[in-house]
N, C-alpha and C positions, 0 to 999 in steps of 0.2 A: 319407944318407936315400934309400930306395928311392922310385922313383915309381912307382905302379901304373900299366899300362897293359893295355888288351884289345885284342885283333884288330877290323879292320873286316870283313865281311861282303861282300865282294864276291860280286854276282847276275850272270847271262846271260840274260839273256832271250832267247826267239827267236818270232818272227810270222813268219807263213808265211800264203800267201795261193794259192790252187791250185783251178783249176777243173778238175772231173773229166767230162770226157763221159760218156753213160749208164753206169751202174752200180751194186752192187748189193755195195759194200766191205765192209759192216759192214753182216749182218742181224740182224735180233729174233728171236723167239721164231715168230715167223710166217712169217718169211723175206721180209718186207718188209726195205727198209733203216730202219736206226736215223734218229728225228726229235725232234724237242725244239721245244718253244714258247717262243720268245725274241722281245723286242720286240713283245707280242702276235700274232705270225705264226708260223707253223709253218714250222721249219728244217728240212734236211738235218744228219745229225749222224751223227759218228765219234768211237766210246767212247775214252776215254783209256787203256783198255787195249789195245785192237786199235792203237793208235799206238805203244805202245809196245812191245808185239811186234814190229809190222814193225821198229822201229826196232835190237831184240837180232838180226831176222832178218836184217837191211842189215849188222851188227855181222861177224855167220858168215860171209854167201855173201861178203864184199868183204875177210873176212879182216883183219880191219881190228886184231885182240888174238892174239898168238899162243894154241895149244890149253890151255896152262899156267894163263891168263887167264881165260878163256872159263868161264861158267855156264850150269848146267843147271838146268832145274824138273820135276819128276818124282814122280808116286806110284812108279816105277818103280824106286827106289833100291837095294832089296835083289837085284832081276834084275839092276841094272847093275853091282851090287861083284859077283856070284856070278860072272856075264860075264867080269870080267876075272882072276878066280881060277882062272875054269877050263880056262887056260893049265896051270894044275899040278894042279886038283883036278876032281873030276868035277861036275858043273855043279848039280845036284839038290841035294848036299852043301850045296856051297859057299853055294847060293841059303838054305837052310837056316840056316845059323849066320849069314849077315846077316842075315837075320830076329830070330836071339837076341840079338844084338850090337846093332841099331838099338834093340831094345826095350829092352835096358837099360839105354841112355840117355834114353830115356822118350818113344821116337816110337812110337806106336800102327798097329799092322797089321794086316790083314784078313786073318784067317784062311786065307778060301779063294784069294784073290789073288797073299797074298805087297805086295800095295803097304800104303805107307805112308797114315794114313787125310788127309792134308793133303801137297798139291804142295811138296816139299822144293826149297828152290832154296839149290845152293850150286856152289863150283867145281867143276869139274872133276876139279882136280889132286887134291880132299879124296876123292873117288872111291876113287882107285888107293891114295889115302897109307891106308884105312881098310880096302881090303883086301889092304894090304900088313901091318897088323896081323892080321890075322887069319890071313897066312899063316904069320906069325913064330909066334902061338901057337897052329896051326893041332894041333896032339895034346888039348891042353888044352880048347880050345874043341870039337873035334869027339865031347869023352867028357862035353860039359856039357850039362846040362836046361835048358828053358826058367826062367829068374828064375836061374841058376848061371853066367852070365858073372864070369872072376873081378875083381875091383874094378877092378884096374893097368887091366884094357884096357877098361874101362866109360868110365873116369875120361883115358883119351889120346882114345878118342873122341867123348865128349863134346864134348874142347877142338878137337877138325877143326870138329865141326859149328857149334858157337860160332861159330869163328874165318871169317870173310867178310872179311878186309883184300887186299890185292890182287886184288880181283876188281870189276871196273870195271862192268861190269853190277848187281850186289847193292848198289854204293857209290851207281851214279845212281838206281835206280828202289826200292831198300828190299827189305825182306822181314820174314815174317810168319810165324812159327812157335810156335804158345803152348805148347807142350810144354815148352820151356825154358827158364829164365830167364836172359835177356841176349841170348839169339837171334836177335832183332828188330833189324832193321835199317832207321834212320831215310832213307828217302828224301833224297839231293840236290836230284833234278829233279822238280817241280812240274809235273805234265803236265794240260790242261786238256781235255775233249773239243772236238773241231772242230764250228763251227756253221756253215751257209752265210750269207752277207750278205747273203741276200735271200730270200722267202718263196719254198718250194718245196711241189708237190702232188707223190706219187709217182705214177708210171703205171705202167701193163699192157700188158705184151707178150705176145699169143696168138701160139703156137707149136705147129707140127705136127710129126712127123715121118713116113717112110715106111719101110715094112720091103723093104730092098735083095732081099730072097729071093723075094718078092711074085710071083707067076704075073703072067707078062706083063700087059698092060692094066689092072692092079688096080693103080690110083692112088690108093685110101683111105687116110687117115689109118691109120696105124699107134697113136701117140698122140699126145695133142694136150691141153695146161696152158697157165697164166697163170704168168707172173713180173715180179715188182715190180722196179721200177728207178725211178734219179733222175738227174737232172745238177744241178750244183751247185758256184759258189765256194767254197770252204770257209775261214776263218779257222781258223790253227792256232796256239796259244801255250802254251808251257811258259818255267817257271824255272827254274834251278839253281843251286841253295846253295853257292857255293866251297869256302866254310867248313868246313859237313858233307862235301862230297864229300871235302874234303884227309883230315877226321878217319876217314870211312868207307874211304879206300884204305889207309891209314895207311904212305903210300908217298910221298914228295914228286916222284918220278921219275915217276909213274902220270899227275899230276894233270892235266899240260898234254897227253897224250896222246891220254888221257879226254873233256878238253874239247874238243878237236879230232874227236876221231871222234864225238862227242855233236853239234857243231854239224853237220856233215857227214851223220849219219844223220839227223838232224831234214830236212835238205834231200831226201836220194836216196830212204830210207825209206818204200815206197809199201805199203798194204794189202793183200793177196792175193784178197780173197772176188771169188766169180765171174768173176775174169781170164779166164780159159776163154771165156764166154761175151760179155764185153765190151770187152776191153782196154782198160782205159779207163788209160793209161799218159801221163796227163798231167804232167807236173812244176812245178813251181810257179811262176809268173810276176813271186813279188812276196817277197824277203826281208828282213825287218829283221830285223838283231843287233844291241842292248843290252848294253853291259856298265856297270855302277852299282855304289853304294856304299850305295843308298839302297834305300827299296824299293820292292820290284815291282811292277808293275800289270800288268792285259790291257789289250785294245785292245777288247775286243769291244764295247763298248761306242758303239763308233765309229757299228755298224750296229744300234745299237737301232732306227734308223728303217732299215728293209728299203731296200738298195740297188737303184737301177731305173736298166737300160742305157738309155744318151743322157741319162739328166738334165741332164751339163753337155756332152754330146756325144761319148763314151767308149761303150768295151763293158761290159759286168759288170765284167769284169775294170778295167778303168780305172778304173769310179768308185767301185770298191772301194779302189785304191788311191787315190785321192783322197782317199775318206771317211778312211780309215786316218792318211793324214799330215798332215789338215788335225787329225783327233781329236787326234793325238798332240801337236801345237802348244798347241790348246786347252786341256790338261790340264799342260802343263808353265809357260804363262802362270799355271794358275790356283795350281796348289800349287808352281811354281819347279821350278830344275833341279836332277834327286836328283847329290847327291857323287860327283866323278869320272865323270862320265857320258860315254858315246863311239857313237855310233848308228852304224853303218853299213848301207846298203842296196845292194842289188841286185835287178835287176828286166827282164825279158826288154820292155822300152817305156821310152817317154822319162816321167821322174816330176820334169822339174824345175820343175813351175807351184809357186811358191814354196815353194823347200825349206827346210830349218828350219837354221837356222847350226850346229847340232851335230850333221849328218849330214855323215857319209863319204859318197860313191857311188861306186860301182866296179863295174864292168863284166863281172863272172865272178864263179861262186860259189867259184873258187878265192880269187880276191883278198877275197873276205867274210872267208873262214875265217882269212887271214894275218894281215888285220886286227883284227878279234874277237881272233885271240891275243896280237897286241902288247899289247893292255888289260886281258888276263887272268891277269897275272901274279900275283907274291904282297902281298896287301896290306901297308902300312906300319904298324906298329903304331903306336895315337895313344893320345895322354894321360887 
């Protein structure tokens, strides 16, 4: 008699808790920073895409996946196979028949551009391996009209573009291609925008400049603008699907490697927008990683009521984590402790006014991340 059994579901959670001195990370349309109304009060807010940028950009500069690994998003795709062709072929050409070749597999381009009309995100390596077809039937292809690629090489690249398994970026954050069926790749990580804990008003910085070349004594303004900025605690939380992520690398070697550079970028991972002008180069003061069985929750709800420094004698930053670990207690009294659950925190301040019996603490965001992986293993399959 067989017994049926299914996989558990093992989650990551990660909160992050980061106060930014002025800045101006993530703008609108107006070049204000991005805000959101939570708790009836007007937040500080960073899109969950600009978080997850910086976090593929922490991915590059820290070197963290060899170039093999590593994904690109791009209208630019026919320029970048033409690029590496035109080692042997003449660049015009070459740009040209990846034009024919993309389209026969049913991705749509702009004419006068040359890009593709949707950011294509895939490896790297599928780059070189597509125009290494194109070098092998490069006679063929270069005496063919547009809609006369012949089928064989329609039909291998097709299967590059399909194919996103070993690519640790495409397996955490998904991707989106409606041109062709099966394309689509389900996201692992759950990434949520960051709100501050506390009601924030933007402000305005008048700023002048002068022209260095200026005839002696001629001190006038050269020119002279407004720029919005905020300061702000930010609450930051994403999840990640074990499960889908093992299915999306389709690698079992990938998986723990993955989640390690995932936790780690979620930590280092900082926004770029107007550095230049702010540095606001703070790093996070308050880590919790969850790993469960059960499921996910945010915390944000911690700071439905706007957080105010000193309430219990702390800074922002304190009675944020206050709020944060008293909420998290309150929520696991009320609906129980989810399946195999393992907390661990780290925190640049002392957080132990009554800590919750199923946190770790430790003292480095090294020691978070070793920990977090002990728990992260492969789940047991049950009955």
């Amino acid at each position: 008699m067989t017994t049926n059994t299914k996989m558990t579901n093992r989650w990551l959670e990660m909160h992050v808790l980061q106060n930014f001195a002025p800045n101006n990370l993530n703008r609108d349309d107006t070049g204000a920073p991005k805000d959101a109304m939570f708790g009836g009060v007007r937040r500080a807010r960073i899109s969950s895409q600009c978080l997850k940028r910086a976090t593929r950009e922490h991915f590059a500069t820290a070197h963290v996946f060899g170039d093999e690994a590593m994904s690109v998003r791009t209208k630019r795709t026919a320029a970048a196979i033409g690029e590496i062709l035109s080692k042997d072929h003449d660049l015009v050409e070459a740009t040209a028949i990846a034009c024919r070749v993309l389209e026969s597999v049913g991705l749509k381009l702009d004419e006068k551009t040359d890009k593709t009309k949707c950011l294509v995100f895939m490896p790297q390596r599928h780059l070189k391996s597509i125009a290494g077809i194109i070098h092998e039937h490069w006679k063929a292809l270069a005496g063919a009209k547009k809609g006369e690629v012949p089928g064989e090489i329609t039909g291998n690249v097709a299967k590059i573009v399909a194919d996103a398994s070993k690519a640790p970026e495409i397996a955490l954050f998904g991707r989106m291609i409606a041109e062709g069926e099966g394309w689509g790749i389900e996201a692992a990580a759950q990434v949520a925008h960051s709100i501050s804990t506390h009601e924030v008003n933007a402000e305005f910085d008048f700023f002048t400049a002068l022209d260095d070349l200026a005839p002696k004594g001629d001190h006038a303004s050269a020119h002279m603008d407004t720029a919005t900025f905020s300061s702000a605690c930010h609450y930051r939380y994403s999840a990640v699907s074990v499960s889908v992520l093992r299915e999306n690398l389709g690698d079992e070697s990938l998986v723990m490697p993955t989640l390690k550079a995932y936790i780690a970028g979620q930590i280092a991972a900082m926004p770029g927008g107007k550095q230049a002008g702010f540095a606001a180069h703070n790093p996070p003061s308050y880590v919790l990683a969850v790993v469960h069985d059960g499921q996910p929750y945010s915390l944000a709800n911690a700071f439905a009521r706007p957080v105010r420094a000193g309430a219990h004698g702390a800074d922002l930053v304190g009675e944020s984590i206050l709020a944060i670990e008293s909420y998290r207690q309150r929520v696991d009294a009320m609906y129980g402790a989810r399946t195999n659950c393992h907390a661990i925190h780290c925190a640049d301040r002392d957080v132990s006014r009554e800590p919750a019996a199923d946190v770790t603490a430790v003292t480095t965001v090294a020691a978070l991340v070793d920990e977090a992986l002990k728990f992260l293993g492969t789940p047991k399959a049950t009955p």
